[in-house]
C-alpha positions in Angstrom: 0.0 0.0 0.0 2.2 3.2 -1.3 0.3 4.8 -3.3 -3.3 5.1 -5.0 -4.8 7.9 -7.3 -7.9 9.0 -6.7 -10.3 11.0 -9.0 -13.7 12.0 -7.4 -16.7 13.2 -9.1 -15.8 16.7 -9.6 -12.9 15.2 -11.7 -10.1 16.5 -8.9 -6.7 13.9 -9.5 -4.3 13.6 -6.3 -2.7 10.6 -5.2 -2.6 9.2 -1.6 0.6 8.0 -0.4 2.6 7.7 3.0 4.6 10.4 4.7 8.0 10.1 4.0 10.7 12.0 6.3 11.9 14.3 3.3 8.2 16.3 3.5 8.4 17.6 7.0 8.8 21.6 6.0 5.8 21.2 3.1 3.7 19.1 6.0 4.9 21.9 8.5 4.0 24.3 6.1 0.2 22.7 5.1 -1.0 22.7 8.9 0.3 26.3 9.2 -1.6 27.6 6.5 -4.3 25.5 6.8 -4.9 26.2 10.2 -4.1 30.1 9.7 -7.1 30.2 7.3 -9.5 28.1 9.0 -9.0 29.7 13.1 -6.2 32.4 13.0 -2.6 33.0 12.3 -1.7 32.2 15.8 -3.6 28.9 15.7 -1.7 27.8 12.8 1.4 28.6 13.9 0.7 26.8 17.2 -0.5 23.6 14.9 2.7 24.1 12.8 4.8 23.8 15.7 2.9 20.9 16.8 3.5 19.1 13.4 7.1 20.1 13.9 7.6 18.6 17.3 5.3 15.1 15.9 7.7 14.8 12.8 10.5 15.4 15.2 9.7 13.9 17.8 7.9 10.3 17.4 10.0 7.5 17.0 10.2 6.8 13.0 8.2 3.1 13.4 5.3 5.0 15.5 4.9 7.9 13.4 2.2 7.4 10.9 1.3 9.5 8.1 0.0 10.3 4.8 -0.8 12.8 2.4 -2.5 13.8 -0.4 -0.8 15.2 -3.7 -1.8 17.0 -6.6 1.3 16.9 -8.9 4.0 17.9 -6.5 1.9 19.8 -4.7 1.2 18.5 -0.9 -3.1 19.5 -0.4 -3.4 17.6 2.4 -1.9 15.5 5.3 -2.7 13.4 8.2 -0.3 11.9 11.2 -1.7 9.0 13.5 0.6 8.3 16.6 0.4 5.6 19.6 -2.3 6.3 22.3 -1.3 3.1 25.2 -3.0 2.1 28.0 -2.3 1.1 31.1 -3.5 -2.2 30.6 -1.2 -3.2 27.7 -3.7 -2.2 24.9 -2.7 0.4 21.9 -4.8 2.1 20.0 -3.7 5.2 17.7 -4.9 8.8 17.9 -5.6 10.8 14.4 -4.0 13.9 15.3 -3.8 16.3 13.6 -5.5 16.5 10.0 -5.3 19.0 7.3 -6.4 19.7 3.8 -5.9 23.2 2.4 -8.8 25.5 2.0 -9.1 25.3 -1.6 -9.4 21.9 -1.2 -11.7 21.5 1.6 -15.7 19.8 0.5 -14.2 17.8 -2.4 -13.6 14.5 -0.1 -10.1 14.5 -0.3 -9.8 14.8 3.8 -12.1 11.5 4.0 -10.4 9.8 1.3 -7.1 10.6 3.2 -8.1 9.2 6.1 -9.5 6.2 5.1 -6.6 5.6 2.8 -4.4 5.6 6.9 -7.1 3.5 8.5 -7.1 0.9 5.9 -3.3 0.9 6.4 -3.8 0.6 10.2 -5.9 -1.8 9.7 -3.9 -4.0 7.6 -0.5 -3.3 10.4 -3.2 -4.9 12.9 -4.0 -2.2 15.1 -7.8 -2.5 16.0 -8.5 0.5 17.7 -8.0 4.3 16.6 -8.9 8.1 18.3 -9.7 11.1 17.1 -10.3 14.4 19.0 -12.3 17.1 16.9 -15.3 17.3 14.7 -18.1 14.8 15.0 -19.7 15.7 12.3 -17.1 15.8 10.4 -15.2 12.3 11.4 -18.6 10.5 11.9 -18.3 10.4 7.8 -15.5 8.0 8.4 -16.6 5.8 10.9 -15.6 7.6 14.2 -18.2 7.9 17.1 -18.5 10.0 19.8 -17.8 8.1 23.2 -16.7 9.0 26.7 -13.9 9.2 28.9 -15.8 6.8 31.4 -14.6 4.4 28.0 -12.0 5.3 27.0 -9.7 7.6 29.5 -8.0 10.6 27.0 -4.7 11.7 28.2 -5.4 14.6 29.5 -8.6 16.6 30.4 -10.7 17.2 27.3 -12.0 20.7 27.0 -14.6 19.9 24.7 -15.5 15.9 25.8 -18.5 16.1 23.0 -15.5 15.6 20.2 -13.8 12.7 21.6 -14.1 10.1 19.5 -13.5 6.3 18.4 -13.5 3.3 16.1 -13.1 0.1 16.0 -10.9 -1.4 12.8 -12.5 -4.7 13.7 -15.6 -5.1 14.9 -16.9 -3.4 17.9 -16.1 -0.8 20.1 -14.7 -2.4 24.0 -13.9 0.2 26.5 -11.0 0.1 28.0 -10.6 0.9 32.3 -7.5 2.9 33.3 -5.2 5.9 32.2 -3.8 6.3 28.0 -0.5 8.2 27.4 0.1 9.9 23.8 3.5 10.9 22.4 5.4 13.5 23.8 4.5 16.5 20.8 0.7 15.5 22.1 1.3 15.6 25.5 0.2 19.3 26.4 -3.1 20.3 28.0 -3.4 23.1 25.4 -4.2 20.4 23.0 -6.7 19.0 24.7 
């Protein structure tokens, strides 16, 4: 699984493909502006940083991520990190996802991520996190659940968007504490 094109009904070609270490300032530069258009300049410089400090920071065979191309040109990008659990079990967390403005509507965000869970999936991990939009990631199989669940790393500001999905059947909750990577690991986040 490398690479697929896809072409959706508004005749809009990008391929999907894997992160590879050489991208870091264009995925850097994606959240920044992304984020800049979408809350404010200072958001997207915090979520650039924060994309930064991921790339950075995560261990190479725990850092996933992929991203959409048209041509050269990187439109969108998603990372998915280890979330672990006291008990033993490992899930992954979806944090954080971009697609540039321009872009935004055309399903190239849900195509995206689908194109990583699929690749989860397939690496046997059963269980993955999100924290944001339920509208938006209920398109792709996420639901809303709680911490009473599944315990988020820190104290969620907004508990309505924490959310879940089960790569292989249904969702189990899981008692005790989760940890995230270090670039997560910041109540501001949360």
């Amino acid at each position: 699984m490398n690479e697929t094109t896809n072409q959706n009904i508004q005749k809009l070609n990008y391929t999907l493909s894997q992160y590879e270490r050489g991208m870091s300032s264009e995925m850097i530069a994606l959240f920044t502006q992304t984020f800049s258009d979408s809350e404010s300049e200072a958001e997207g410089k915090t979520i650039g940083a924060l994309v930064g400090d991921l790339l950075s920071t995560t261990p190479e065979q725990e850092l996933k991520g992929f991203v959409a191309k048209q041509g050269e040109r990187l439109i969108a990008g998603v990372l998915f990190t280890p979330l672990h659990f006291e008990n033993g079990e490992l899930g992954y967390l979806l944090s954080p996802m971009a697609t540039l403005t321009e872009y935004q509507g055309k399903g190239v965000g849900q195509a995206l991520i689908n194109f990583g869970l699929e690749y989860l999936k397939q690496q046997g991990i059963e269980l993955v996190f999100t924290y944001g939009d339920p509208n938006f990631y209920s398109r792709v199989g996420f639901q809303q659940v709680t911490e009473a669940q599944f315990k988020a790393p820190h104290t969620l500001s907004y508990p309505h968007g924490w959310l879940a999905q089960s790569l292989t059947g249904e969702l189990t909750s899981i008692q005790g504490i989760s940890s995230c990577v270090k670039g997560l690991d910041n109540p501001t986040y949360w």
